[in-house]
N, C-alpha and C positions, 0 to 999 in steps of 0.2 A: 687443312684443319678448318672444321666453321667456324663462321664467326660468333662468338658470344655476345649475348643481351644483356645489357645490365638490368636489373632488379632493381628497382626503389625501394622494396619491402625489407625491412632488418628480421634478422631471422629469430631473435627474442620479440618480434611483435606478434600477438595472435591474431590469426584468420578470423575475418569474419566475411561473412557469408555475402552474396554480391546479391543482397536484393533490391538498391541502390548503388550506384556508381557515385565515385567523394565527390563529382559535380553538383550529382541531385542533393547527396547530403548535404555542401555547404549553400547549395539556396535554401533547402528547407530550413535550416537550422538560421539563416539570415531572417528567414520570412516567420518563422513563431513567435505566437503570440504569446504562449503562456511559459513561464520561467523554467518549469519542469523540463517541459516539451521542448524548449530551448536547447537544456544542459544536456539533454541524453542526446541530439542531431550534433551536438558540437563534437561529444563524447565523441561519437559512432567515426563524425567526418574526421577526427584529428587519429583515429584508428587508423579509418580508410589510407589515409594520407601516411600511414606506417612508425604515426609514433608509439612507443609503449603504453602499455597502461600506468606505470610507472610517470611517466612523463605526461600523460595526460591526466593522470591525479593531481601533480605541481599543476598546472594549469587550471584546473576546473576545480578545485578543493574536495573533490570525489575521491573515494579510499579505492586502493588497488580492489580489495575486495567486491565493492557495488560494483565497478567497471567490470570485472569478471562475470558479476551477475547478468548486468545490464547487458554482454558479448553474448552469453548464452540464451536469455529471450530473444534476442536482436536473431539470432541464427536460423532461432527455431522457429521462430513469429512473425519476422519481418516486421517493417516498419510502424505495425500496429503495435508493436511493445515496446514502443517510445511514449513517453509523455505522461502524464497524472493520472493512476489509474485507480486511484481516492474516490473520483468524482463518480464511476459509476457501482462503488461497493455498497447494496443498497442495506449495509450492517446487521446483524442481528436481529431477528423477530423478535419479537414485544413477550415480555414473562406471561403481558394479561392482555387480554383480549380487551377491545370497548367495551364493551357492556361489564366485564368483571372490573375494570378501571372506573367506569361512573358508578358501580355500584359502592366500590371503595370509599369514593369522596363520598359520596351519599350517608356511609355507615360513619366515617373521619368525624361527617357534622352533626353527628349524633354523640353520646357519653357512652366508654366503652360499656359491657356486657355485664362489668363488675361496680360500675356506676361510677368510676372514676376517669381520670385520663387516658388517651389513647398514650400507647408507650411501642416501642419497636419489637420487643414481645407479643403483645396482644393484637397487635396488627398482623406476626407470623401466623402467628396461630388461625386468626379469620382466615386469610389467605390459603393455609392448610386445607381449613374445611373446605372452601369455597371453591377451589383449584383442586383438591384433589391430590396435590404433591406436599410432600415433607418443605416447609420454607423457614428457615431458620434466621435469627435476625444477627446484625453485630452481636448483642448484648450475650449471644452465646456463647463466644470466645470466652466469654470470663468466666466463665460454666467449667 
């Protein structure tokens, strides 16, 4: 009969993908600088190393669920889907262009249309014309 290998791997632990060996993981995860990038090489290496996700949530304060998340980028991405990826979401385009933005403040330091106060109505309404889109302000909720 051959002889049998032992496994280190527990078989409730999930696979992850070897695009890293737990070596490279625990220097990376020693050598980060940034806290994120920290917490997800630690995640990955106490994986590697075959603990549950279960058991590396008690440890790291991360929910079963993120580690599941964080397992399935890690598979599919490799080591590029670790760490803060905040820093490169360059957010949302602007409602108003430059020129329709200083045109704004320009019109703001004027009195409005009706010779009174600027109010968050009569600012929609500029804006409307000006833009070309329906813009509606809080003050309409109560509408």
């Amino acid at each position: 009969m051959p002889k049998r290998i032992a496994i280190s791997r527990r078989l409730d632990a999930p696979r992850i993908a070897n695009h890293l060996s737990a070596e490279e993981l625990l220097i990376r995860y020693r050598q980060a600088t940034q806290p994120i990038e920290h917490s997800h090489y630690q995640i990955m290496w106490l994986l590697a190393t075959g603990k549950t996700p279960q058991e590396v949530a008690q440890v790291t304060g991360y929910t079963r669920i993120w580690i599941y998340q964080l397992i399935k980028r890690y598979n599919s991405d490799g080591q590029k889907a670790l760490g803060d990826k905040r820093h490169h979401n360059p957010g949302r385009e602007a409602n108003l262009t430059d020129v329709e933005q200083a045109r704004l403040w320009q019109v703001l330091s004027e009195k409005a249309p009706d010779g009174g106060l600027w109010n968050g109505r009569k600012v929609a309404d500029w804006l409307s014309e000006i833009t070309g889109r329906h813009i509606i302000s809080s003050s309409d909720d109560y509408l």
